[in-house]
C-alpha positions in Angstrom: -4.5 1.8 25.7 -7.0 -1.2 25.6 -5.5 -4.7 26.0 -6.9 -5.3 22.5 -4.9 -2.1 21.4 -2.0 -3.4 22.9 -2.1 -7.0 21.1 -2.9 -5.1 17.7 0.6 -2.9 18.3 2.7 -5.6 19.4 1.4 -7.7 16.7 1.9 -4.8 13.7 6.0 -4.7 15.8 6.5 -8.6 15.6 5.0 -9.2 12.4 6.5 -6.1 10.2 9.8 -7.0 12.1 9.6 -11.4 11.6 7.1 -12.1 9.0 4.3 -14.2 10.0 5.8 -17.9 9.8 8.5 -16.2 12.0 6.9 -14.9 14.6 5.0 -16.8 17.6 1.7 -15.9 19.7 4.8 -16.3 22.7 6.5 -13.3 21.3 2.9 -10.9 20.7 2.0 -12.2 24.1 5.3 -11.0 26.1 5.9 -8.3 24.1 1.4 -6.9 24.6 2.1 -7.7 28.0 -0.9 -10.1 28.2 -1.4 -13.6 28.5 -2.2 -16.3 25.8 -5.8 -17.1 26.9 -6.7 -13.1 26.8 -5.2 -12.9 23.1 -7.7 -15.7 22.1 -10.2 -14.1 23.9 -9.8 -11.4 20.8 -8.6 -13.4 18.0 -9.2 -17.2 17.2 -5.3 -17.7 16.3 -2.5 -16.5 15.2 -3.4 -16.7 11.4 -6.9 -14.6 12.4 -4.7 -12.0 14.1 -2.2 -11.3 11.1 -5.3 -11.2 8.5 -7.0 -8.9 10.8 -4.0 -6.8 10.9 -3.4 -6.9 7.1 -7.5 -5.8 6.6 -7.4 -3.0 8.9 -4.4 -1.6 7.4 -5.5 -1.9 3.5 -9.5 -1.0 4.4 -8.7 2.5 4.5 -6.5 3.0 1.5 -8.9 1.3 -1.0 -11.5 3.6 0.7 -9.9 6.9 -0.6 -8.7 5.4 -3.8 -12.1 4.0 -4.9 -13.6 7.6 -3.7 -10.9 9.4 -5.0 -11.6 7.7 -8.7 -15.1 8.3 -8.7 -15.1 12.0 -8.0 -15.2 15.0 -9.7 -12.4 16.2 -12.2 -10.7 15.2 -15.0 -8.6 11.8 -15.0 -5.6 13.5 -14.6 -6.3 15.4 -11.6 -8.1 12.1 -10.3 -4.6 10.0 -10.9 -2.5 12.5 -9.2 -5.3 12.6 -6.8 -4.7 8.6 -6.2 -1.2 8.7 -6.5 -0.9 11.1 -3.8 -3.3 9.9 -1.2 -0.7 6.6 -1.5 2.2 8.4 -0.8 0.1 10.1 2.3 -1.2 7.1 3.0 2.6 5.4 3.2 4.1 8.9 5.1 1.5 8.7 7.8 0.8 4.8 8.7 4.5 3.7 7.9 4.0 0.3 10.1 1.3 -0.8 7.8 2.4 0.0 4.9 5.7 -2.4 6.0 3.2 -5.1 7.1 1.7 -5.2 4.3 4.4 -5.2 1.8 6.4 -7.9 3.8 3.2 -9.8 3.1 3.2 -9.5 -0.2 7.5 -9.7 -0.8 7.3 -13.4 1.8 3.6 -14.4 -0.2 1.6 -14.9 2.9 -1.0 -16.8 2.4 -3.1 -13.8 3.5 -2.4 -12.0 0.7 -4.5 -14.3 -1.7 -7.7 -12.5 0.8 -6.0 -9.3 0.3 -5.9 -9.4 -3.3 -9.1 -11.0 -3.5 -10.8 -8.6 -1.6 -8.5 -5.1 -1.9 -6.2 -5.0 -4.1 -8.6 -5.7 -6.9 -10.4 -3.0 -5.5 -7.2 -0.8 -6.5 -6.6 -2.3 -9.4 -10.4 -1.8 -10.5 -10.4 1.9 -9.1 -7.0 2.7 -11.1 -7.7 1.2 -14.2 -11.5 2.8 -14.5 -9.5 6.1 -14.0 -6.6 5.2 -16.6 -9.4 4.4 -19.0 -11.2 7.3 -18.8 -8.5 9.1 -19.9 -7.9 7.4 -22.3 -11.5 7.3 -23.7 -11.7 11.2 -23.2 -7.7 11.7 -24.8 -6.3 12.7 -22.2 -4.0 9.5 -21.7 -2.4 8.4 -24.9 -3.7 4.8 -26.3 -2.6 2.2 -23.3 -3.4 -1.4 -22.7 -4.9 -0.7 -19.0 -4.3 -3.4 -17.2 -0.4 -3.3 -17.9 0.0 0.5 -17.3 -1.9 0.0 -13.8 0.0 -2.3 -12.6 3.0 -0.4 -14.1 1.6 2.4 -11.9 1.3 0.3 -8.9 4.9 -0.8 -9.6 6.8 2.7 -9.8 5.0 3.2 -6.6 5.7 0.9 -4.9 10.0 0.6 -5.8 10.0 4.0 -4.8 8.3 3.4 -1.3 10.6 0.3 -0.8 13.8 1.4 -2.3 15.4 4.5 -0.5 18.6 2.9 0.1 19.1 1.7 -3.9 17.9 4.7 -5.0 20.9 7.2 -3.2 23.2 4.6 -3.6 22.6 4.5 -7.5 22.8 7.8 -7.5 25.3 8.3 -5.5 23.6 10.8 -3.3 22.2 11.2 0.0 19.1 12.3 -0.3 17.7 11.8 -4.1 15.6 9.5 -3.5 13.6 12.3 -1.5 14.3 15.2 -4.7 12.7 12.5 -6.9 10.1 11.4 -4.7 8.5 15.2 -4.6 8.0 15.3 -8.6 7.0 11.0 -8.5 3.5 12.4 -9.5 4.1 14.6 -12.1 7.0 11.3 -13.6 3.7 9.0 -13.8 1.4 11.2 -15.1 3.8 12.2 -17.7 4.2 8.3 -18.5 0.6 8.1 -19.7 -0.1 11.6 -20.9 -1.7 12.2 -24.4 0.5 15.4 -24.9 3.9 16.2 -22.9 2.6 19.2 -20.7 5.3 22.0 -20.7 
């Protein structure tokens, strides 16, 4: 592992674990196994690090969904398309996903970049999908902008809220039976027709 690697994990650790405000270059430092001087060698400060974090781990996800949304297929297969390269996205870089929602739950500053610059992007992607299926009558009448962020929503309690979600139910283990048929639940929400 590089010792830029090595800053970048024990940054991702400290600041998914504290928050930014909470956590100090001394803690990345010890915990990278590096000195101060060599962090700055790689990153201005402390507020250049977290935003570089927060960019590497959204890039990729806006990537696919913006790709996703402007392919081939019908909006319906594109939307389930979306909503499941966000749960892959969640299942296989867990650590960012944390980062960045801590970000957003403690309002970073960060995040005004972030939504500036990604989650627009999202937002943008989503909506052009949700309105094409609407325009084609495949998604009943919606006012876009609400459902996508009621989209965005649904998707992101569910990622957060394992914990509420069996002890509402009462259940160990429902939040996963209900997270294997989340897709189908949303696309039901803004279907023309309910699909038998």
């Amino acid at each position: 592992m590089t010792t830029k690697s090595r800053i970048v994990q024990a940054a991702k650790r400290e600041f998914a674990r504290r928050g930014f405000d909470a956590t100090s270059i001394r803690q990345i430092v010890a915990e990278a196994r590096v000195t101060k001087p060599v962090l700055y060698y790689y990153f201005k400060n402390k507020g250049h690090l977290f935003l570089s974090l927060l960019e590497e781990a959204i890039a990729p996800l806006c990537d696919e969904v913006e790709r996703i949304a402007g392919g081939e297929g019908g909006a319906r297969e594109r939307m389930a398309g979306i909503i499941a390269a966000i749960l892959q996205y969640v299942e296989r870089r867990p650590d960012e996903f944390r980062l960045l929602h801590r970000a957003v739950e403690r309002r970073e500053r960060e995040v005004q970049v972030l939504a500036q610059k990604y989650f627009r992007r999202n937002f943008l992607a989503i909506s052009g999908v949700l309105q094409d299926g609407v325009d084609r009558g495949d998604f009943r009448p919606l006012h876009v902008p609400q459902t996508t962020f009621s989209v965005i929503a649904i998707l992101i309690y569910f990622l957060t809220r394992e914990h509420v979600i069996d002890e509402v139910l009462g259940e160990r283990g429902a939040w996963k039976a209900l997270m294997e048929t989340l897709s189908g639940h949303i696309l039901a929400l803004v279907a023309a027709e309910v699909r038998v």
